[in-house]
KOLVEX-869433 format. One record per residue (C-alpha): residue number from 1; residue in three letters; x, y, z. Coordinates in steps of 0.02 Angstrom, whole numbers. Layout:
- NUM|ALA|X|Y|Z
...
***
This chain:
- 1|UNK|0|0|0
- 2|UNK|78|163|-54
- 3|UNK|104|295|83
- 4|UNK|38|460|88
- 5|UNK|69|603|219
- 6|UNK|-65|745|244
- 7|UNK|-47|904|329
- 8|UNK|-163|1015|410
- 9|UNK|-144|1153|301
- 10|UNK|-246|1059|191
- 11|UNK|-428|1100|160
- 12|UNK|-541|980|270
- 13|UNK|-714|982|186
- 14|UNK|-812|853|318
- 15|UNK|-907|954|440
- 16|UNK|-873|947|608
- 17|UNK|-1068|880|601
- 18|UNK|-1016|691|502
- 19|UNK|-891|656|621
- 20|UNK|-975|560|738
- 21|UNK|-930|425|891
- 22|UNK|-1099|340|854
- 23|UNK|-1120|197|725
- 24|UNK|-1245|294|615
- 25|UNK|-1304|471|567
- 26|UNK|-1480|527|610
- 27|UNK|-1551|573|434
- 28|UNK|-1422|496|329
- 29|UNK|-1398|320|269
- 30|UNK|-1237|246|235
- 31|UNK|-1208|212|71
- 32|UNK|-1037|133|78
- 33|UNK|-909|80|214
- 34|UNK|-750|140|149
- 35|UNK|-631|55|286
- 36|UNK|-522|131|446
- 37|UNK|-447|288|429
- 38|UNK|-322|370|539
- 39|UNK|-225|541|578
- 40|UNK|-64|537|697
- 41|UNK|31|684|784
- 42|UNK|176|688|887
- 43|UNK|176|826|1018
- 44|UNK|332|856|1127
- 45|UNK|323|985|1260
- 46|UNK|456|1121|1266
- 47|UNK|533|1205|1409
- 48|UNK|428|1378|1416
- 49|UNK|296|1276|1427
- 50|UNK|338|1138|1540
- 51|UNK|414|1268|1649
- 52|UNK|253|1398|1648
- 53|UNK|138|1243|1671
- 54|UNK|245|1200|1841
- 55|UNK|218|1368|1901
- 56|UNK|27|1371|1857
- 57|UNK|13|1190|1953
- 58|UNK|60|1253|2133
- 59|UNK|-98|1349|2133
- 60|UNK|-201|1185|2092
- 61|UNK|-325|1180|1979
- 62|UNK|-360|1185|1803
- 63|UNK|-185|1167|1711
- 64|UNK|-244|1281|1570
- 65|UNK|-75|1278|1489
- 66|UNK|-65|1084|1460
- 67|UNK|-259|1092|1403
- 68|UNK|-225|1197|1255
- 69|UNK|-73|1068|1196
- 70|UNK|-186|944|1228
- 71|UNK|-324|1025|1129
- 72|UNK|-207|1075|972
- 73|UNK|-154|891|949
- 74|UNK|-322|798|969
- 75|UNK|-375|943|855
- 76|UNK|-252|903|737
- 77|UNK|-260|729|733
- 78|UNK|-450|749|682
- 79|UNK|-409|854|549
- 80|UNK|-296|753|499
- 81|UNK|-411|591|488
- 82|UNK|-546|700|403
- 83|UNK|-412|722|272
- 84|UNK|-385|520|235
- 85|UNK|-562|515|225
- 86|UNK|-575|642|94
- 87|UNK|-448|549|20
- 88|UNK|-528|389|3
- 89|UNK|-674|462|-70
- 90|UNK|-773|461|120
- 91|UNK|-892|618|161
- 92|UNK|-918|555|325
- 93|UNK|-829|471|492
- 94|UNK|-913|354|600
- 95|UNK|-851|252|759
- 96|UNK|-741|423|788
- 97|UNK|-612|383|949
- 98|UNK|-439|462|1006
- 99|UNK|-304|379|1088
- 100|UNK|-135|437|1162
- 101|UNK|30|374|1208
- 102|UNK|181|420|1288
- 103|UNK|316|399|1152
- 104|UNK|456|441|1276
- 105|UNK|450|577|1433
- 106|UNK|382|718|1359
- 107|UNK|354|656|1199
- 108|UNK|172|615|1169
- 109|UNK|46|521|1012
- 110|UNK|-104|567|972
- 111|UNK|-208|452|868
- 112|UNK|-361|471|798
- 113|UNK|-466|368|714
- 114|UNK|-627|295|635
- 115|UNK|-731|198|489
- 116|UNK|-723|338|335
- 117|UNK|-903|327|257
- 118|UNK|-1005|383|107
- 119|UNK|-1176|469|180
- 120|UNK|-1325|511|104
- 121|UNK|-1492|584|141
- 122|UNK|-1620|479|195
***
């Protein structure tokens, strides 16, 4: 199977709306089942960050600085398995799911992925 490498910059055309956890689409049949699609990014934390995150945790709470990193990779990882599924021909996602794993200290996956779909109106 040949590889090919997306990147964000790319124009994702599947609303946030067909990209769904759920094994259907309320209003929409599924026409085809195009197979598993995936998007992968590697996030590594720098030291600015590591070292402002430190400093927000001894007040406790909310660690707003590791939410955001956290936020921009899951957030790129969809984008970046709406992309495959544009490019297998797919105008939908179902059985959506992230996962994430420590590569090494500091150095963290993010994987999303999903079944890539053709949709139609009921």
């Amino acid at each position: 199977a040949k590889q090919f490498y997306l990147s964000v910059g790319d124009n994702v055309k599947i609303p946030n709306e067909f990209i769904t956890s759920a094994l259907d689409l309320p209003g929409y049949r599924i026409v085809k089942s195009l197979g598993i699609v995936r998007g992968i990014t590697v996030r590594s934390r720098n030291c600015c960050c590591t070292i402002c995150a430190l400093l927000c945790s001894l007040g406790g709470g909310r660690n707003s600085v590791f939410t955001e990193l956290c936020e921009q990779a899951r957030d790129e990882a969809k984008q970046l398995v709406a992309l495959q599924a544009q490019h297998v021909g797919g105008n939908a996602i179902i059985a959506f799911r992230y996962e994430s794993h420590d590569i090494m200290d500091g150095i963290t996956e993010v994987l999303a992925y999903g079944t890539a779909v053709i949709i139609e109106n009921i």
